[in-house]
N, C-alpha and C positions, 0 to 999 in steps of 0.2 A: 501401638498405633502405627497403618504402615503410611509410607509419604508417598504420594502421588507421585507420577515421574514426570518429566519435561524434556522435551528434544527442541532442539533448533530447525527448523523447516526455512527452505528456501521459496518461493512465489515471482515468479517473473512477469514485469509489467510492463507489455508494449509499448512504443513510444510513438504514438499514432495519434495526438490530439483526441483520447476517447476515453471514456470511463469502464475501469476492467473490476469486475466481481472475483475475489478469491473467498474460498470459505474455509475460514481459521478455525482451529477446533479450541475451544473454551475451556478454562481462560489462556487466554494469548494477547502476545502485546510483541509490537516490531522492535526490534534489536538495531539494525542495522540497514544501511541505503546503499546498494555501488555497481558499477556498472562490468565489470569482471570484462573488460576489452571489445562488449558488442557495442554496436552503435542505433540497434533498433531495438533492446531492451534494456530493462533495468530490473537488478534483483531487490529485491525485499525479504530481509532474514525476519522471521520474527521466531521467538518463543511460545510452544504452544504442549498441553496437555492430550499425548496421544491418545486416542481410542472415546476420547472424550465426545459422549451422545451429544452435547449442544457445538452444532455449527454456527458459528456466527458467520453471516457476508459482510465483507469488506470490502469500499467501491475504492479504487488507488488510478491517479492517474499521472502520468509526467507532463509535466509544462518545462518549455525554454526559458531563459534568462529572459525577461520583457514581455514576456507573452501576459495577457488577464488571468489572476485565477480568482476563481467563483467566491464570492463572498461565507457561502457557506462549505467549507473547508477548510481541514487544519496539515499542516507543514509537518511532515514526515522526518525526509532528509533530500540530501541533495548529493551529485556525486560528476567527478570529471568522465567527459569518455571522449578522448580526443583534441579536439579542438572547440567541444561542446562541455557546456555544465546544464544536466538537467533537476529539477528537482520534483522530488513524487510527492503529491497533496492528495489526504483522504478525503472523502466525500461523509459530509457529516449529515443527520437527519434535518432536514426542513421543514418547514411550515404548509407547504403544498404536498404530502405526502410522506412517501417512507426516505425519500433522498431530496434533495435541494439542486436538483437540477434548475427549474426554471429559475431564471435570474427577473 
């Protein structure tokens, strides 16, 4: 029986008050949150199965310390970049469609 392989894939997520689409190849799941010394991104490691035909999209987005985040969204991670802590929230499926934007 041969075993599928798996790599670690990097995805960077603007820090711009916006929701960003990455397409994760399946199955994949996030590993890790940090900000590698920029101040207007942030990485997202995940784990994911190369060459693999199902893309999944994944909406990620950063919020500040204080800032609202969307009721439907779940907590990734969080990571220092300076004198800032941000933390990246996924965007999960809603009721009003394929994502839960409207609040």
């Amino acid at each position: 029986m041969s075993q599928t392989s798996r790599s670690v894939w990097k995805y960077e997520v603007p820090v711009d008050d916006e929701w960003h689409e990455v397409l994760i190849p399946s199955p994949g799941r996030v590993l890790h949150v940090d900000s590698q010394g920029a101040r207007t991104t942030v990485a997202v490691w995940a784990e994911v199965t190369p060459g693999s035909a199902e893309l999944i999209p994944q909406r990620f987005r950063v919020f500040g310390t204080g800032q609202p985040i969307p009721a439907r969204s779940s907590y990734v991670g969080s990571t220092l970049a300076g004198p800032f802590v941000w933390h990246v929230y996924e965007e999960t499926p809603g009721l009003f469609g394929k994502y839960g934007d409207q609040e």
